[in-house]
N, C-alpha and C positions, 0 to 999 in steps of 0.2 A: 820283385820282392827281394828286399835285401837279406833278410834272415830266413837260411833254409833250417830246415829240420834236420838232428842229427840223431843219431841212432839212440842217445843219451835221453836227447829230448822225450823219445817215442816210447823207451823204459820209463822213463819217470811218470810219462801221460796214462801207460797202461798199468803202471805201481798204482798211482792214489787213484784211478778209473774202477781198479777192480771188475775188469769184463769178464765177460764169460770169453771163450775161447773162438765159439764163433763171431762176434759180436768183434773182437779184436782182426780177425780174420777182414772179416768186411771192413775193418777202419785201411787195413793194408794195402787191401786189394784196390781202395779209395787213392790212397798213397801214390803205389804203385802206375796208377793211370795218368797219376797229377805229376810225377816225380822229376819233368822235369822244370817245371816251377816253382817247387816244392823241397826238393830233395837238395843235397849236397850231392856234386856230382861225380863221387865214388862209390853214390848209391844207387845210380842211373841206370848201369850198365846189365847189372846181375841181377835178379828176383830174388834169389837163397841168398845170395850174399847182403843185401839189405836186411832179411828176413833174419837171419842169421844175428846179426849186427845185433840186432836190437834184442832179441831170447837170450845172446850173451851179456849183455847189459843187465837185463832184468835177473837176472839168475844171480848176480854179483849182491845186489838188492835183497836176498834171502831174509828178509825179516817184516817188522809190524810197522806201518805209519806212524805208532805210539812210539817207537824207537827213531827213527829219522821221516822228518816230514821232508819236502819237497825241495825245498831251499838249501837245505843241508848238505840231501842228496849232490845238487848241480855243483855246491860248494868244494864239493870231494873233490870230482870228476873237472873241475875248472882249475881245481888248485887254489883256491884262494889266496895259500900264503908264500906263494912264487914273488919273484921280484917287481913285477911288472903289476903292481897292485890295482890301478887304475883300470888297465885293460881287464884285470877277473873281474872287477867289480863291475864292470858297466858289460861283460859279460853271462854274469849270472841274472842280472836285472832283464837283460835280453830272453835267458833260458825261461825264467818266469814269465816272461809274455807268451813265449813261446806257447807254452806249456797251457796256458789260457786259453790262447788263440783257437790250440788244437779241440780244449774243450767244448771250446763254442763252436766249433765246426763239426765236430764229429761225435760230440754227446748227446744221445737224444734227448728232447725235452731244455735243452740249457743253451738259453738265450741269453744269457747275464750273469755276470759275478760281480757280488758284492765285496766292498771290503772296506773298512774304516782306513781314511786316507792315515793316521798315526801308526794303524796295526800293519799298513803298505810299508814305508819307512824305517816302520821298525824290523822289520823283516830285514830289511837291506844294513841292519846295521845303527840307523842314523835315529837321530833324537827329535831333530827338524829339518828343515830343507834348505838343501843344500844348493848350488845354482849346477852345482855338477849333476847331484842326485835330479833334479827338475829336468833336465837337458837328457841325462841317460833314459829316461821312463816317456818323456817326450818325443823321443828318439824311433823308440822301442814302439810305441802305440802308433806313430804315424807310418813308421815303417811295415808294421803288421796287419795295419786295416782294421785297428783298434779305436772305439775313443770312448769317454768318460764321463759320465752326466751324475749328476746330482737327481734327489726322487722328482716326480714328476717328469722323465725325460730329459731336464733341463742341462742342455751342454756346458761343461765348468772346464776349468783350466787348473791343475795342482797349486799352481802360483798362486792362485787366486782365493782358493775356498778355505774355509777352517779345517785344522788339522781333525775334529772332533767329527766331518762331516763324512759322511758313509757314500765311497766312489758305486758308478755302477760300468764294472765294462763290461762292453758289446761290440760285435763286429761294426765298422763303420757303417755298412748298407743295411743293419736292421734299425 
């Protein structure tokens, strides 16, 4: 797995999650077992200090989803408007799979996100598709064990579908 989870990641999932405390507890201890697959591996070593990592994160976040949603959030914390434009940007597109991924692994009940392929895009910024923007989220889904169908199950390609069409991601083996 080429993108591990970082302590960022794990604030953000448990911000817009909303868990109860045990319920966050179990996602960790999940972590924890998996971490070294999983994790960055400065978060390998220590149990408090992963654990830590990530309460200090969240606590920086002290506000409502109506004030900063998700994207924003990674936006901060990646820097967006550092030099190296290209790499935040195909960075933060990564933090949002991420952020997926986790959901559909470790949320109960959530097998699938929707999301209108134009409202995907425009999130990252862009108006249409770009061959960069195509390549980064291409990237990102194959690398995570992610992929992307259209209703009825039907497997689609970004490249391919209308911007109007409504993605469904899922982990690749469901």
């Amino acid at each position: 797995m080429k993108y591990l989870y970082t302590s960022i990641d794990l604030a953000v999932y448990f911000l817009i999650s909303d868990f109860p405390v045990s319920e966050e507890k179990r996602i960790l201890q999940s972590l924890w077992e998996q971490r070294n697959s999983v994790l960055l591996p400065k978060y390998r070593t220590n149990k408090k200090f992963f654990r830590d990592s990530i309460y200090k994160d969240l606590s920086e976040y002290d506000c409502t989803l109506h004030e900063l949603d998700e994207l924003n959030i990674l936006m901060q914390d990646i820097d967006y408007s550092s030099n190296n434009e290209e790499l935040n940007e195909q960075g933060i597109i990564e933090s949002f799979f991420k952020i997926i991924k986790l959901e559909l692994t470790y949320t109960p009940n959530k097998a699938y996100r929707k999301i209108k392929l134009r409202t995907l895009i425009a999130r990252f910024g862009y108006k249409r598709r770009s061959a960069n923007l195509i390549g980064y989220i291409d990237e990102a889904l194959k690398s995570l064990g992610l992929a992307i169908f259209l209703r009825g199950h039907v497997p689609c390609s970004i490249e391919e579908i209308n911007l109007d069409d409504t993605i469904i991601i899922r982990l690749e083996n469901n």
